[in-house]
C-alpha positions as CSV (number, residue, x, y, z in Angstrom):
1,X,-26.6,12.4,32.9
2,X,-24.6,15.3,32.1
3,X,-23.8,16.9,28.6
4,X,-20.3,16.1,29.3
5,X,-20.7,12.7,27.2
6,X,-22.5,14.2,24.6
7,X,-20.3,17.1,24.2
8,X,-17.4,14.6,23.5
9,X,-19.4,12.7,21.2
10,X,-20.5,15.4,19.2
11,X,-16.8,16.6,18.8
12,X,-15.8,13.5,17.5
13,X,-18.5,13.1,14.9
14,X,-18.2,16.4,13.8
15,X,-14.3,15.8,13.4
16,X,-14.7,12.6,11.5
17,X,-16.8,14.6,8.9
18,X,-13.8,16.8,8.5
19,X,-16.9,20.2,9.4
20,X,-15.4,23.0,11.5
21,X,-16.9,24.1,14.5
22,X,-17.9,27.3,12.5
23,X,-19.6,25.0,10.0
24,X,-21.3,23.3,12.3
25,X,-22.6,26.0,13.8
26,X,-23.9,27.5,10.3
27,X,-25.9,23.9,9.5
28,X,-28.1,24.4,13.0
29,X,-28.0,27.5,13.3
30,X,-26.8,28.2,16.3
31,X,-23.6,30.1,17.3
32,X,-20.1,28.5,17.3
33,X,-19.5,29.7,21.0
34,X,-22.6,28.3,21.8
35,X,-21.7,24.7,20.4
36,X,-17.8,25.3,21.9
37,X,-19.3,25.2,25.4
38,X,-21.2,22.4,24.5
39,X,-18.5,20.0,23.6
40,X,-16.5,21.4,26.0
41,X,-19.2,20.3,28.3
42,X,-19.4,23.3,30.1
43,X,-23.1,23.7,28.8
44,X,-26.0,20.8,28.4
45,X,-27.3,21.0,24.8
46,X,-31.2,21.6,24.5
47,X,-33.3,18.6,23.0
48,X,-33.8,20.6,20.0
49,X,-30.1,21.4,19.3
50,X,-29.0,17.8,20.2
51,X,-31.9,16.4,17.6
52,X,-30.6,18.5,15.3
53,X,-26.7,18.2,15.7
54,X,-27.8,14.5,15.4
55,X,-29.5,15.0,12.1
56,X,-26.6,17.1,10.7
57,X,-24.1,14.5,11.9
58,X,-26.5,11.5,10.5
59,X,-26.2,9.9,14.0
60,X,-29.6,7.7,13.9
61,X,-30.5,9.0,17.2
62,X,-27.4,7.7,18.7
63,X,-25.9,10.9,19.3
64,X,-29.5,12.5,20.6
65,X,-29.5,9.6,23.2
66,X,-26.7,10.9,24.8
67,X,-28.2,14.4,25.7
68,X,-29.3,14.8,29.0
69,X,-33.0,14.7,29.6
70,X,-34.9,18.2,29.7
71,X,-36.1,19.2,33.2
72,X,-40.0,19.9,32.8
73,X,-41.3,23.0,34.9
74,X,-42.3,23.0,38.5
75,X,-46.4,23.4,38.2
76,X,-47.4,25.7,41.1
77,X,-49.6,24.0,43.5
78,X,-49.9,26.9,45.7
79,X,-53.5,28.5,46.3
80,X,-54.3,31.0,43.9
81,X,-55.5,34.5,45.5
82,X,-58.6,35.0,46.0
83,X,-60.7,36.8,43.9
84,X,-62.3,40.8,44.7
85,X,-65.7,40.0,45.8
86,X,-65.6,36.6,47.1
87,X,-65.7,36.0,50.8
88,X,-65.0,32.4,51.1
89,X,-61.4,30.2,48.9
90,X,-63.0,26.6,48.9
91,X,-66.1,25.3,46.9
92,X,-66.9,21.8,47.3
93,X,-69.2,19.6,45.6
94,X,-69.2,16.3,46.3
95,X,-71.1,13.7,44.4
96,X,-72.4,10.2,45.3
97,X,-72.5,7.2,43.2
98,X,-76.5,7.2,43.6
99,X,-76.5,10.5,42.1
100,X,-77.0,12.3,45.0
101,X,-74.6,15.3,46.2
102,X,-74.0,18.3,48.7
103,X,-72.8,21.3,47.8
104,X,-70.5,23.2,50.8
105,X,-68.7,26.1,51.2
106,X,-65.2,26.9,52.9
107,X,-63.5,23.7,54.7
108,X,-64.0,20.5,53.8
109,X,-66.9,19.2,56.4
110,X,-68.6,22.6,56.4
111,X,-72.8,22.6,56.9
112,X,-74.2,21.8,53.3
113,X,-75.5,24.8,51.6
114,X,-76.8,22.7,48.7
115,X,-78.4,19.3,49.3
116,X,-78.9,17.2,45.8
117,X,-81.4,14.1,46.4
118,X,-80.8,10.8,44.5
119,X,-82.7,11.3,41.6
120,X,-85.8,9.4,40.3
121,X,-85.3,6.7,37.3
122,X,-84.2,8.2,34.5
123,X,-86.4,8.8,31.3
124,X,-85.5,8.3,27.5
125,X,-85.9,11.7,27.2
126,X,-82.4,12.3,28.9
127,X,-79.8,11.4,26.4
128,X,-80.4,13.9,24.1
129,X,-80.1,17.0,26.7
130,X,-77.0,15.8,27.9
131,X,-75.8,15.1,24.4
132,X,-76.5,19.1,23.9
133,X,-74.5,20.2,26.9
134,X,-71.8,17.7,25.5
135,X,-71.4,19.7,22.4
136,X,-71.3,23.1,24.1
137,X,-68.6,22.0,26.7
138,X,-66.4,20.4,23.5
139,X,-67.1,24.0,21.9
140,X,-65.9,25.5,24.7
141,X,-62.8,22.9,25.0
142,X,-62.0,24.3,21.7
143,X,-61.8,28.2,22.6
144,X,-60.9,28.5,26.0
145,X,-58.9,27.8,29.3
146,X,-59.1,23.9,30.3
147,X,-59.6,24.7,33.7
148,X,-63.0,26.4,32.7
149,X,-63.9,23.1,30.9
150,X,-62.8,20.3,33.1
151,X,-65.4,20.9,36.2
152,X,-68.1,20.8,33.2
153,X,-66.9,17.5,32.3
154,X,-66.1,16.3,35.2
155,X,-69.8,16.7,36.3
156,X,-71.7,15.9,33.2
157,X,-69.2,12.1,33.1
158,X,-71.1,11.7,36.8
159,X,-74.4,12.4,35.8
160,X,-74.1,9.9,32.6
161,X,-73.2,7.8,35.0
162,X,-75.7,7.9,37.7
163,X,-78.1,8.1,35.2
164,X,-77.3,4.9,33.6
165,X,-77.2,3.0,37.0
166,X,-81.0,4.3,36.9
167,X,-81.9,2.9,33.7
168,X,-81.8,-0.4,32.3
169,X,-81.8,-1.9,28.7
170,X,-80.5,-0.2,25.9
171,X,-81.1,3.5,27.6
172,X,-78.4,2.2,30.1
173,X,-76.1,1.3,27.4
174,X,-76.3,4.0,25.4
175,X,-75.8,6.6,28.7
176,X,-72.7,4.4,29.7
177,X,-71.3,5.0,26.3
178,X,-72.2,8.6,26.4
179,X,-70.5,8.8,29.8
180,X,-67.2,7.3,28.5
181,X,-67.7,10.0,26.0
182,X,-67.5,12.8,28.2
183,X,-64.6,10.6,30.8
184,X,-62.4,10.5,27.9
185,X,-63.0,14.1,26.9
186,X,-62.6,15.4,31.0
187,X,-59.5,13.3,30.5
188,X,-58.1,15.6,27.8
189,X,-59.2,18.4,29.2
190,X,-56.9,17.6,32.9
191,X,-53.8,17.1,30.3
192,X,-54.0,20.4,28.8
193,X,-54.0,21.8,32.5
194,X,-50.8,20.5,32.8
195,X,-52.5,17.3,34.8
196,X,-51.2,13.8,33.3
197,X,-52.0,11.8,36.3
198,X,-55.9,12.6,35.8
199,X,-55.9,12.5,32.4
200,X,-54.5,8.4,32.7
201,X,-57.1,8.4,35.3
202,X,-60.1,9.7,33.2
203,X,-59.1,7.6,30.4
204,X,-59.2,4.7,33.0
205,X,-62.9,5.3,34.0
206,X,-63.8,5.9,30.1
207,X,-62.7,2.5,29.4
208,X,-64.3,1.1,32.5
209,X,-67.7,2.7,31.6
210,X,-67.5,2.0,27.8
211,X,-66.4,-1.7,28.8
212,X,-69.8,-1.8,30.6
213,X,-71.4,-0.5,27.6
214,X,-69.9,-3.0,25.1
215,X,-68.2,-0.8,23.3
216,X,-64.4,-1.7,22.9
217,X,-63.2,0.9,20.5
218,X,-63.0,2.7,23.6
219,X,-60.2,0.4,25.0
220,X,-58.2,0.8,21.7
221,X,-58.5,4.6,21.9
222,X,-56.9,4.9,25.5
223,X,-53.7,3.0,23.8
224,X,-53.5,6.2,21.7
225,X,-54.4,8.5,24.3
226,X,-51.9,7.4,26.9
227,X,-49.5,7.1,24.1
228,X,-50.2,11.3,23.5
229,X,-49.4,11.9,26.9
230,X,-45.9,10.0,26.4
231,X,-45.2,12.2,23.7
232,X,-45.3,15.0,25.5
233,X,-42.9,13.5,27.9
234,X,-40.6,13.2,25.0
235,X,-40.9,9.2,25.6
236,X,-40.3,7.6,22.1
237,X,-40.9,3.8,22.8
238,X,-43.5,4.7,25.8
239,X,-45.5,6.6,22.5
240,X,-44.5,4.1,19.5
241,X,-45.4,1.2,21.3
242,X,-48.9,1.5,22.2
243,X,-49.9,2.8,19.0
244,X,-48.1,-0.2,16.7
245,X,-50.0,-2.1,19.2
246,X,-53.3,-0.9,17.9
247,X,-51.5,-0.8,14.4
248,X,-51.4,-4.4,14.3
249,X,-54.7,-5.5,15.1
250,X,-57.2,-4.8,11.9
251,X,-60.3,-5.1,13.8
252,X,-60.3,-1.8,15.5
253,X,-62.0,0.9,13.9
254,X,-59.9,2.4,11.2
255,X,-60.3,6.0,12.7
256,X,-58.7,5.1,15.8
257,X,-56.1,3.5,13.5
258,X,-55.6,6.6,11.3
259,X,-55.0,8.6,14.9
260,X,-52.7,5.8,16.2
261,X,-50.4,6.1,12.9
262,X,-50.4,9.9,13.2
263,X,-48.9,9.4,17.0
264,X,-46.5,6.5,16.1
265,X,-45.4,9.2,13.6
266,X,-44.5,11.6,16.0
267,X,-43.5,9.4,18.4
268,X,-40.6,7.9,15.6
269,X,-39.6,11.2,14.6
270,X,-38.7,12.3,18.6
271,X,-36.5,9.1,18.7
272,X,-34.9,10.7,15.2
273,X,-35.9,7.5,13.4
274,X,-36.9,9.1,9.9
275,X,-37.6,5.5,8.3
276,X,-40.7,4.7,11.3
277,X,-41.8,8.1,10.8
278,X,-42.0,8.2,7.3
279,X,-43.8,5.0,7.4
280,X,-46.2,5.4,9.9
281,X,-47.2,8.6,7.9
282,X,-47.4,6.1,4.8
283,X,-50.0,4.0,7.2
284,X,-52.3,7.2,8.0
285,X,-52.7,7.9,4.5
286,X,-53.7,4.7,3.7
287,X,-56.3,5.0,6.5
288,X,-57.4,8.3,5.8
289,X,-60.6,7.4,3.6
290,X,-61.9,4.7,5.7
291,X,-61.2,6.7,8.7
292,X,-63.5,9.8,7.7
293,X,-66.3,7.3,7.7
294,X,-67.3,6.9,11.4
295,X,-69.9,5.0,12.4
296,X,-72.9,6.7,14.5
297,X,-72.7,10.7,15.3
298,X,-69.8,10.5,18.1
299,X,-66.6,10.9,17.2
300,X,-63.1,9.5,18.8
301,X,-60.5,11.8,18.6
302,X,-60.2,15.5,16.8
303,X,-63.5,16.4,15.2
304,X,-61.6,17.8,12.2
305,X,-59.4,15.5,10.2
306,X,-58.8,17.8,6.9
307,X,-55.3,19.1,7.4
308,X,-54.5,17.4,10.5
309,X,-52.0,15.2,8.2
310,X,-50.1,17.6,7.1
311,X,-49.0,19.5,10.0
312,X,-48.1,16.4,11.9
313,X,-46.2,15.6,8.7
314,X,-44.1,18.9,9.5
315,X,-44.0,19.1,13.5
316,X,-42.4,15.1,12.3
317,X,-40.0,17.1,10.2
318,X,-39.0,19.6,12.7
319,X,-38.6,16.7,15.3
320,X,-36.1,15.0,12.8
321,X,-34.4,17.8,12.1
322,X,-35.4,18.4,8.9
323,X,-36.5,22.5,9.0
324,X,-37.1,23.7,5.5
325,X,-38.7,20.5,4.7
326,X,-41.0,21.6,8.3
327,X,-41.5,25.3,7.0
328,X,-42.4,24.4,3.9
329,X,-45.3,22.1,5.0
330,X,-46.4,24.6,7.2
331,X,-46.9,27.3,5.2
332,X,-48.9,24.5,2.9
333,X,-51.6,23.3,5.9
334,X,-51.2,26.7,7.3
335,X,-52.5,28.5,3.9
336,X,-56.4,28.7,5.6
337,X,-57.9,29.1,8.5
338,X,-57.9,26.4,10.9
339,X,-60.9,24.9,12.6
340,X,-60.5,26.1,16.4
341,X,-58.9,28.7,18.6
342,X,-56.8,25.7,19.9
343,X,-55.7,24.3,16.8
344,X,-54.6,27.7,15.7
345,X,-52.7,28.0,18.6
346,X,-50.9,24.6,18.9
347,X,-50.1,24.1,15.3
348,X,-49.0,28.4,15.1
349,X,-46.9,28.4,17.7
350,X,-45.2,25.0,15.8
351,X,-44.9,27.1,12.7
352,X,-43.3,29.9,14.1
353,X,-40.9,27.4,16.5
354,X,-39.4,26.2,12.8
355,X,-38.7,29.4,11.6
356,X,-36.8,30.5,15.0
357,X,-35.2,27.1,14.7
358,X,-33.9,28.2,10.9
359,X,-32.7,31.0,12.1
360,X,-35.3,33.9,10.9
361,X,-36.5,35.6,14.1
362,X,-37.9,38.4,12.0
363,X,-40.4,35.7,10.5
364,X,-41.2,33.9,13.9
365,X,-41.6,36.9,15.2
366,X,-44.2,38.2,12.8
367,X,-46.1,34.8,12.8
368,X,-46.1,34.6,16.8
369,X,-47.0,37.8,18.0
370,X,-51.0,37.8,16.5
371,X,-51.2,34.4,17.9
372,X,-50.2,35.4,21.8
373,X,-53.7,36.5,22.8
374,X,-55.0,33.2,21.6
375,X,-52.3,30.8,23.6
376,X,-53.3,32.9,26.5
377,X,-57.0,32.4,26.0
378,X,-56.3,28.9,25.2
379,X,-54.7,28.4,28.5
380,X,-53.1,25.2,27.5
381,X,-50.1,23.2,29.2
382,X,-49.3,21.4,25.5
383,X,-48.7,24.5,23.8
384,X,-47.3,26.2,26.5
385,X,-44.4,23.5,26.3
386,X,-43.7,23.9,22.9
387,X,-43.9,28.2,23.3
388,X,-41.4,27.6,26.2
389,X,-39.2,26.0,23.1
390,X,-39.9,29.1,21.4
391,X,-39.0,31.4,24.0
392,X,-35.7,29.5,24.4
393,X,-34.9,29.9,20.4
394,X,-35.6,33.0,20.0
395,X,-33.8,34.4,22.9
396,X,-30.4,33.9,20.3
397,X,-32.1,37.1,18.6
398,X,-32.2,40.0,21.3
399,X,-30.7,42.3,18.7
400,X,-33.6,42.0,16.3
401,X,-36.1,44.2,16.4
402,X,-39.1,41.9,16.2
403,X,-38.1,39.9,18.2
404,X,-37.6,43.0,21.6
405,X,-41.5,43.9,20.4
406,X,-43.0,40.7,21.3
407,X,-40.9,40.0,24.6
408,X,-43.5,41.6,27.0
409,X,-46.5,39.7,25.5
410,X,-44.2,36.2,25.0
411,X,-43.8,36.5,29.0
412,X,-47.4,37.1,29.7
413,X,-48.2,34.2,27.1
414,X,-45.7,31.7,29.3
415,X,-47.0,32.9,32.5
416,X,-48.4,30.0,35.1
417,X,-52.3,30.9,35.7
């Protein structure tokens, strides 16, 4: 689809409402030539200027659908160079289902350096270490690049799982359960690389092995998982419907409720329908208590739920158009510190997004240029989408001064690892 259809839309509404084009241009903030060439469809409007033409306009999302879909990034799948000091490009490990691997190096079907024997039945004793590593891995998922992470994951799923087809009883459920754990979690970890076919699959094999266990809330949770990865596809129905779907069963755990209202928040407030988004935001609340109570010492979802509210409250804002309302809750759940390097990251590039988006690149530009070395450390695909949407913005602001200081570190920031 072209912007041709929207541009002629967007005329017409804007006529019938008696605003100029200068008007117009004034309400979301952007420049009049700008919006000339897109109603004269000689330029496709951005998701963020047709969402917010369509708010101005009170459209319902009608006018939005129109826009044509943006075109997500190539990912380079070429080979990375090779680091100084390493003599060989390929590592493999390959692990059995018996628990047994070989470790090789260069091509596939190389001699073994590394033999790993199937290991002897498992002892009770083996939970609680590979709880520990758990935790450190998550720490790290919280503070640094995802592709350090995932291998971690990755491994530590298998072992669970091996180590669970060793045992019996309730060792073997609990190490199934644990190994979902850490499948759901290596699932996460392959979408912030930028990987949304392995993160479907890990959440896949999480069910599978938490199935095995007896533990359904697993099952639930992937609803809300796979409906997070259709939000950042910009898919509204592909995001609301899962969620409603775990909505409107009371028998699932009210955290994995709680989460499920926050995404069929978001989710609403991408398809610009402000009611569903202000309701679903209604439902969380109502959740929150019960939610903070989770049963047993493993958690589903973000590990903290303080504040989390709020700044989906205003990234729902800024979806609907609606950017003083967003700023203002920013600054608000922004006002201390929040609980990870990732966190900081996502929801701080958000903030500063909205005040682009308003039209003060001064402001954006203060709040986003501290926060560059983090997004970089982060290494994240996720925020990386929504600094992309920064980038975009703020390039209406050459002239300012701020905004020429951050440029070199904004391009190192958006640069493909």
């Amino acid at each position: 689809m072209t912007g041709a259809a929207f541009g002629r839309e967007l005329r017409r509404r804007r006529t019938q409402q008696g605003l100029t084009l200068g008007e117009l241009a004034e309400l979301v903030h952007y420049s009049r030539s700008h919006l000339s060439k897109v109603e004269n469809g000689h330029k496709s409007p951005s998701a963020q200027l047709s969402r917010k033409c369509d708010a101005v306009l009170s459209a319902g999302g009608a006018l939005h659908a129109l826009a044509p879909a943006d075109t997500p990034p190539e990912r380079d799948t070429g080979p990375a160079p090779e680091a100084p000091g390493y003599t060989h490009a390929h590592w493999n490990l390959r692990l059995y289902s018996d628990g047994s691997g070989i470790f090789e190096i260069g091509e596939a079907g190389a001699p073994a350096v590394t033999e790993v024997p199937q290991p002897a039945p498992t002892s009770t004793d083996t939970l609680p270490g590979l709880a520990v590593l758990f935790e450190e891995t998550k720490r790290l998922g919280r503070t640094s690049s995802p592709s350090l992470v995932l291998p971690m994951a990755i491994t530590q799923a298998h072992v669970a799982a091996s180590s669970a087809r060793q045992s019996t009883g309730e060792d073997q459920r609990r190490l199934l359960r644990h190994a979902a754990r850490t499948a759901e979690f290596a699932g996460w970890m392959a979408q912030e690389c930028g990987d949304d076919r392995g993160s479907l699959w890990w959440t896949d094999r999480a069910v599978m092995l938490a199935s095995a266990a007896g533990d359904e809330d697993m099952t639930s949770y992937a609803l809300v998982r796979r409906a997070v990865v259709s939000l950042y596809r910009g898919d509204s129905s592909a995001t609301t419907g899962p969620t409603e779907q775990v909505l409107a069963d009371d028998a699932i755990h009210p955290r994995i409720r709680w989460l499920a209202a926050l995404g069929a928040a978001q989710g609403y407030a991408i398809g610009l329908d402000h009611a569903g988004a202000m309701r679903a935001l209604d439902t969380a609340a109502s959740l929150f208590d019960q939610a903070q109570r989770l049963e047993g010492d493993e958690q589903l979802g973000p590990s903290a739920m303080h504040g989390r509210p709020l700044l989906i409250e205003a990234w729902c804002q800024y979806d609907l158009g609606n950017l003083a309302a967003a700023a203002a809750l920013f600054e608000r759940a922004m006002s201390r510190p929040l609980p990870s390097d990732r966190d900081h990251a996502r929801f701080g590039t958000r903030r500063a997004l909205v005040y682009a988006a308003l039209g003060e690149p001064d402001r954006a530009s203060e709040l986003i240029g501290p926060l560059l070395d983090v997004v970089r450390s982060v290494d994240s695909a996720t925020i990386r989408a929504d600094l992309r949407d920064f980038a975009r913005t703020i390039t209406r602001f050459r002239g300012h001064r701020g905004t020429h200081d951050i440029q070199a570190a904004l391009m190192a920031a958006l640069a493909k690892r």
